[in-house]
MIDRENGU-37712 format. One record per atom (N, C-alpha, C): residue number from 1; residue in three letters; chain; x, y, z. Coordinates in steps of 0.1 Angstrom, whole numbers. Each point is the difference from the previous one (the first is absolute). Example, Ala and Ser with C-alpha at 12.3 -4.5 7.8 and 13.67 -1.06 7.14 Angstrom:
2
+-----+-----+----+-------+-------+-------+
:   i :  aa : ch :  east : north :    up :
+-----+-----+----+-------+-------+-------+
:   1 : ala :  A :   132 :   -57 :    78 :
:   1 : ala :  A :    -9 :    12 :     0 :
:   1 : ala :  A :     9 :    12 :     0 :
:   2 : ser :  A :    -4 :    11 :    -7 :
:   2 : ser :  A :     9 :    11 :     0 :
:   2 : ser :  A :    -8 :    11 :     8 :
+-----+-----+----+-------+-------+-------+
% end
This chain:
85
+-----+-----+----+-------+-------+-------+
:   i :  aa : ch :  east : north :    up :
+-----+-----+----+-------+-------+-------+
:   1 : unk :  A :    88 :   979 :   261 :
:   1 : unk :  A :   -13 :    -1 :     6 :
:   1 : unk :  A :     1 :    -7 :    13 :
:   2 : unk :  A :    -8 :     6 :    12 :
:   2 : unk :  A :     2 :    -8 :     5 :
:   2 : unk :  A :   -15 :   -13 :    10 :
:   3 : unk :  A :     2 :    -4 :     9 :
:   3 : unk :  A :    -8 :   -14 :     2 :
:   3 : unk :  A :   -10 :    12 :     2 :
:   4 : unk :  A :    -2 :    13 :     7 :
:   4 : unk :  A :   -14 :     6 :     1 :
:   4 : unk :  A :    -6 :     1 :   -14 :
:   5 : unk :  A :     4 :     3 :   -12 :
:   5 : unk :  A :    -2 :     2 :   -12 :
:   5 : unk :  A :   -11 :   -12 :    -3 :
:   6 : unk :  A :    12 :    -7 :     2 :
:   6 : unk :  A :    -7 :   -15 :   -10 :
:   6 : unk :  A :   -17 :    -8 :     6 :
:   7 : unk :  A :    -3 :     7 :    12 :
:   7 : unk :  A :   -12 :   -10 :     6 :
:   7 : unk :  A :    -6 :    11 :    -4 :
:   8 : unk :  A :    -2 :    12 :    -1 :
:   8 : unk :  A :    -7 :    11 :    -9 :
:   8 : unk :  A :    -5 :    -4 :   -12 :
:   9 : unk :  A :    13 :    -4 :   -11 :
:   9 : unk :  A :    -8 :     0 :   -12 :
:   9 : unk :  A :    -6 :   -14 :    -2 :
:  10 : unk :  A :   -12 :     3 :    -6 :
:  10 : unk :  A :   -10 :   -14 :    -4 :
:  10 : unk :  A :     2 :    -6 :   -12 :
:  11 : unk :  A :     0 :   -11 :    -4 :
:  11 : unk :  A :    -3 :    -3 :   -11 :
:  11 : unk :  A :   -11 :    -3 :    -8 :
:  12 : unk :  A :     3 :     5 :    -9 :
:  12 : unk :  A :   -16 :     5 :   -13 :
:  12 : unk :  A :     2 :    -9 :   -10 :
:  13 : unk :  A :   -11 :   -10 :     3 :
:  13 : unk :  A :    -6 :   -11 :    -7 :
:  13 : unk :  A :   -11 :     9 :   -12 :
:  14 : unk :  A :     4 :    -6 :   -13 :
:  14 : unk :  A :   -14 :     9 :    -9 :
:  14 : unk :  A :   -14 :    -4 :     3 :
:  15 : unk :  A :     1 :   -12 :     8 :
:  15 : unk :  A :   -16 :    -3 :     8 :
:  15 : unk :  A :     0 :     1 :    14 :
:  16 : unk :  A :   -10 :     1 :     0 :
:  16 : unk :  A :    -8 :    -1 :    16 :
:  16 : unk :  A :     3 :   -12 :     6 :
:  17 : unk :  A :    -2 :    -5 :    13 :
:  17 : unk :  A :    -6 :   -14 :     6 :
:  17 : unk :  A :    -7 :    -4 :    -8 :
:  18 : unk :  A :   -12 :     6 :     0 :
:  18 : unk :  A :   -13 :    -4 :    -5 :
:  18 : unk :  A :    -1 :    -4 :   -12 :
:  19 : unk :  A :     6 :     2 :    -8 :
:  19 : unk :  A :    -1 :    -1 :   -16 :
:  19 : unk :  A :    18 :   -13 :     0 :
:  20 : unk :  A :     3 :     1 :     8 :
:  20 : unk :  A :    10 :   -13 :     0 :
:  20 : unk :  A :   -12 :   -13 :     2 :
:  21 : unk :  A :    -8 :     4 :    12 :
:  21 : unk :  A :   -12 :   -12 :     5 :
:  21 : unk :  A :   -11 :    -1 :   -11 :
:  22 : unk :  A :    -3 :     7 :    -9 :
:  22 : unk :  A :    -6 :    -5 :   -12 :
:  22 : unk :  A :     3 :    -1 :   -10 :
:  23 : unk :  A :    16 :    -3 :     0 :
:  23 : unk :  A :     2 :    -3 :   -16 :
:  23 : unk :  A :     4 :   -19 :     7 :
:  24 : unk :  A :     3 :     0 :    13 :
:  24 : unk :  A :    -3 :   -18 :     7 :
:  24 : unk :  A :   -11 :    -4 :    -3 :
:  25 : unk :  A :   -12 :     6 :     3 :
:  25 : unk :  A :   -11 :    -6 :    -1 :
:  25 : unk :  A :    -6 :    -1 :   -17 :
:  26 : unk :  A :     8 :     9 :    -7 :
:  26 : unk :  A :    -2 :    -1 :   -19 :
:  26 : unk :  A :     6 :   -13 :    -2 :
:  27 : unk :  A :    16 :    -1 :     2 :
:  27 : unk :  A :     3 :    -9 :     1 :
:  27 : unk :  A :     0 :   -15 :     4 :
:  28 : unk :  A :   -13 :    -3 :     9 :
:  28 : unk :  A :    -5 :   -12 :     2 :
:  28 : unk :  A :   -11 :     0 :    -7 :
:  29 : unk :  A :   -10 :     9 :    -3 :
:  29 : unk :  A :    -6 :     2 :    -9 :
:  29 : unk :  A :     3 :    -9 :   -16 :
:  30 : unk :  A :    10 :     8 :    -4 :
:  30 : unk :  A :    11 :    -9 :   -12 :
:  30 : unk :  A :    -4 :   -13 :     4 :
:  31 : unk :  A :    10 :    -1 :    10 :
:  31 : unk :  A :     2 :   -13 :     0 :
:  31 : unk :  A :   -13 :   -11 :     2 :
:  32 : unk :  A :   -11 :     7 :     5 :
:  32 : unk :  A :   -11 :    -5 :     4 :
:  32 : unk :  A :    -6 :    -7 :   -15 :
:  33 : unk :  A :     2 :    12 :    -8 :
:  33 : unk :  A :    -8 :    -6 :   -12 :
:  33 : unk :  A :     9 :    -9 :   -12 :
:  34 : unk :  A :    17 :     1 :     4 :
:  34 : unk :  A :     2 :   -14 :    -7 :
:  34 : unk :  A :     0 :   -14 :     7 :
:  35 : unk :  A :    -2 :     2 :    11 :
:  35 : unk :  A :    -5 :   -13 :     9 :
:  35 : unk :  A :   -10 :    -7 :    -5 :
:  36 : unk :  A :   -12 :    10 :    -4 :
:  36 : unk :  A :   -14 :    -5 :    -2 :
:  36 : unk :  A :     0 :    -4 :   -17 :
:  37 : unk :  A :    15 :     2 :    -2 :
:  37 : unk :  A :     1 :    -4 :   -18 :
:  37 : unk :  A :     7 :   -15 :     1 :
:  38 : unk :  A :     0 :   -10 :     8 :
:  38 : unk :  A :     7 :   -10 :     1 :
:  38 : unk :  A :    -5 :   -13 :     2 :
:  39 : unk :  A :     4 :    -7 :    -9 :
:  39 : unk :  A :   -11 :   -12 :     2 :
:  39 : unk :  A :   -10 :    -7 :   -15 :
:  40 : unk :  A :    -5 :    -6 :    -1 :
:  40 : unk :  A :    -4 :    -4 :   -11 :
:  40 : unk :  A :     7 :   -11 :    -8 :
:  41 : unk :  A :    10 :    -9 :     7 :
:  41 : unk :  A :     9 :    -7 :    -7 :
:  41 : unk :  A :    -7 :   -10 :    -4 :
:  42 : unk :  A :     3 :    -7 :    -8 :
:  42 : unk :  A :   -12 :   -18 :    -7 :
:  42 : unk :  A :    13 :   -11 :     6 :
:  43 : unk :  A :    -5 :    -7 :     4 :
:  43 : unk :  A :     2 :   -18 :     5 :
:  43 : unk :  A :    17 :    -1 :    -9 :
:  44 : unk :  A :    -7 :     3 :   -11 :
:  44 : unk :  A :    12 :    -9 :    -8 :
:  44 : unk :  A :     1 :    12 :   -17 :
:  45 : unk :  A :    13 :    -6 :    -4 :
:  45 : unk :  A :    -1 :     9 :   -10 :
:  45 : unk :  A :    -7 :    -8 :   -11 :
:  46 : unk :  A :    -5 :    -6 :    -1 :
:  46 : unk :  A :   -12 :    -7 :    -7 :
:  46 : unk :  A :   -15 :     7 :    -3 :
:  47 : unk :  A :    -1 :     6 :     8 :
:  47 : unk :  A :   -12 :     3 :    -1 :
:  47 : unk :  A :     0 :    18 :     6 :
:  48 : unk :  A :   -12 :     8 :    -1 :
:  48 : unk :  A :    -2 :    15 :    -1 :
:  48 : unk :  A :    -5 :    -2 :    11 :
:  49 : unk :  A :     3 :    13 :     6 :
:  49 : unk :  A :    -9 :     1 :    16 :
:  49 : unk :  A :    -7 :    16 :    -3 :
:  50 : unk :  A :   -12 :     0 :    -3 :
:  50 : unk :  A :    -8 :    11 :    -4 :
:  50 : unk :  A :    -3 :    11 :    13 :
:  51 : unk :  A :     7 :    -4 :    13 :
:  51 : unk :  A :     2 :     8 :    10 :
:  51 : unk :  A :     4 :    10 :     0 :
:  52 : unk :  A :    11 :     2 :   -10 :
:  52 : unk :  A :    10 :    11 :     3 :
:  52 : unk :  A :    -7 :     9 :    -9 :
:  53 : unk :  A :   -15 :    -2 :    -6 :
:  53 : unk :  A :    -7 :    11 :    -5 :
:  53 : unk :  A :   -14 :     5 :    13 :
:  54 : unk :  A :     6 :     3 :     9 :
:  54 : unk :  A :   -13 :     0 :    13 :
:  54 : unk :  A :     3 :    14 :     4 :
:  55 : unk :  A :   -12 :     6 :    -1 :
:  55 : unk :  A :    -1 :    13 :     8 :
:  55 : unk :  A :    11 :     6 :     4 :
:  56 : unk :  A :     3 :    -6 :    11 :
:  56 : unk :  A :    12 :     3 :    11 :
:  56 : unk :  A :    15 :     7 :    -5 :
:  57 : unk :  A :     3 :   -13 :   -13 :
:  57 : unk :  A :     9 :     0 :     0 :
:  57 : unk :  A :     2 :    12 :   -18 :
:  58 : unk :  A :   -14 :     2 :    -6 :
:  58 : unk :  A :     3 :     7 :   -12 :
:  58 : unk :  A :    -9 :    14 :     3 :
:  59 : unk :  A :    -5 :    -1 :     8 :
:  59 : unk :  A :   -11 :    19 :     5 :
:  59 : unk :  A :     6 :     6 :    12 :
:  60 : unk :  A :     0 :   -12 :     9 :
:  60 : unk :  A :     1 :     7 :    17 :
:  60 : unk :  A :    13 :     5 :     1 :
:  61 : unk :  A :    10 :   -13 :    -3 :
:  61 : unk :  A :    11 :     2 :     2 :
:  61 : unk :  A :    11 :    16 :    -9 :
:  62 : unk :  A :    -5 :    -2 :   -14 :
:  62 : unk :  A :     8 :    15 :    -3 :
:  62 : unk :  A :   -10 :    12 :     4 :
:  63 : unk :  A :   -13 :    -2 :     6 :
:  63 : unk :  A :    -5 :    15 :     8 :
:  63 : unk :  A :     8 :     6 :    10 :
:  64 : unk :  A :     5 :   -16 :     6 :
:  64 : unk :  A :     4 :     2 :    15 :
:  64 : unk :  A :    13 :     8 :    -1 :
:  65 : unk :  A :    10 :    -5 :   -12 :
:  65 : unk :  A :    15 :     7 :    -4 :
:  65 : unk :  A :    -3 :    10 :    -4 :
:  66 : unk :  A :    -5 :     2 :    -6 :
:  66 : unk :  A :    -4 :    15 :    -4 :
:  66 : unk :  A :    -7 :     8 :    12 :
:  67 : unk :  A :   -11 :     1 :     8 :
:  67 : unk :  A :    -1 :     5 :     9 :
:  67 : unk :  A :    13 :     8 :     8 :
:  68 : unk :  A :     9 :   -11 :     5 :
:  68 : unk :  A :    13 :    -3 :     9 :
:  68 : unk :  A :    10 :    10 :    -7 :
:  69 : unk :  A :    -1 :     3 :   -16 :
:  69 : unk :  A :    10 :    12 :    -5 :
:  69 : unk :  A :    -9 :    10 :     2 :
:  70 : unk :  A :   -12 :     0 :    -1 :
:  70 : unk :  A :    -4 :    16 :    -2 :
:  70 : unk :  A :     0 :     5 :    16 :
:  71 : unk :  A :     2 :   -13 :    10 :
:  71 : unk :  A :    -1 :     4 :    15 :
:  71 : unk :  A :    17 :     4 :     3 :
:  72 : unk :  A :     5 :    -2 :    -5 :
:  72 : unk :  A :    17 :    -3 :     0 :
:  72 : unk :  A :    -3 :    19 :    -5 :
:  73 : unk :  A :    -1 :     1 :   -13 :
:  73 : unk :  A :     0 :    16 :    -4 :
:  73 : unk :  A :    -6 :     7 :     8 :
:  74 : unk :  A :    -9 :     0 :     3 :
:  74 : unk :  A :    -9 :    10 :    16 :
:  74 : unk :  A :     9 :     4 :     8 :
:  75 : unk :  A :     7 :   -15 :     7 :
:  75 : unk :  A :     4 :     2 :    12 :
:  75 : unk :  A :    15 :    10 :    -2 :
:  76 : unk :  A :     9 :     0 :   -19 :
:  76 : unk :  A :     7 :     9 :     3 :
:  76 : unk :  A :    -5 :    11 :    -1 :
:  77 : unk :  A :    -8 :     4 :    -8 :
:  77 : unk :  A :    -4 :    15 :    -4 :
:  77 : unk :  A :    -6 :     3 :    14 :
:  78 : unk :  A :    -7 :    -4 :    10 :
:  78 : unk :  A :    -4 :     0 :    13 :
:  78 : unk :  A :     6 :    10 :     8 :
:  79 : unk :  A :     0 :    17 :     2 :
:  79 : unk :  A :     5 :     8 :     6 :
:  79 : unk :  A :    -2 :    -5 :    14 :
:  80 : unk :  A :    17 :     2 :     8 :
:  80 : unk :  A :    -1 :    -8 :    15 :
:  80 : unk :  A :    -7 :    15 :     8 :
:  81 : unk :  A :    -4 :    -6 :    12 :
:  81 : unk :  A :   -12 :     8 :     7 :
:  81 : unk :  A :    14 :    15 :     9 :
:  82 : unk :  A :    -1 :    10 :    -1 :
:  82 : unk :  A :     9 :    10 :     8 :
:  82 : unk :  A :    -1 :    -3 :    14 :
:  83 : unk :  A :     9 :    -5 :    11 :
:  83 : unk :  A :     4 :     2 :    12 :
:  83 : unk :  A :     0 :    15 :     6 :
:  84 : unk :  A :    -2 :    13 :    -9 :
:  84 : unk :  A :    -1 :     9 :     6 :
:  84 : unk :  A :   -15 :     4 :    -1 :
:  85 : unk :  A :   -13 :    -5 :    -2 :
:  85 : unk :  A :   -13 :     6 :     2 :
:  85 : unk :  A :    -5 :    -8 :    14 :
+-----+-----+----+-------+-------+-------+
% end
């Protein structure tokens, strides 16, 4: 083969750009909602810290992980847009 060959052929990624840029933004997503699961620790191990039963950290936070996979599965099943229309 030679050097004219090789700047011809492209390499075929099974995604798009685009679906590389939203499986980043699924992925902070993830990460967004075990962030929001952290926290609630008590003073001392003496005593219970009833914190770590708050909203945030037992409703919001596994919507938010879960959200983040079903955004993560979109963005593969996500057919990339045709450069020829």
């Amino acid at each position: 083969m030679s050097a004219k060959n090789t700047k011809k052929d492209k390499v075929n990624f099974a995604l798009g750009p685009e679906n590389y840029k939203l499986l980043a933004i699924g992925f902070a997503i993830i990460v967004l909602g075990f962030l929001l699961m952290l926290g609630g620790k008590a003073e001392s191990n003496e005593e219970f810290s009833k914190e770590i039963f708050s909203f945030r950290r037992i409703t919001l936070a596994p919507i938010v992980v879960l959200a983040g996979f079903v955004f993560e599965i979109w963005a593969i099943m996500k057919r990339p847009k045709d450069p020829e229309k």
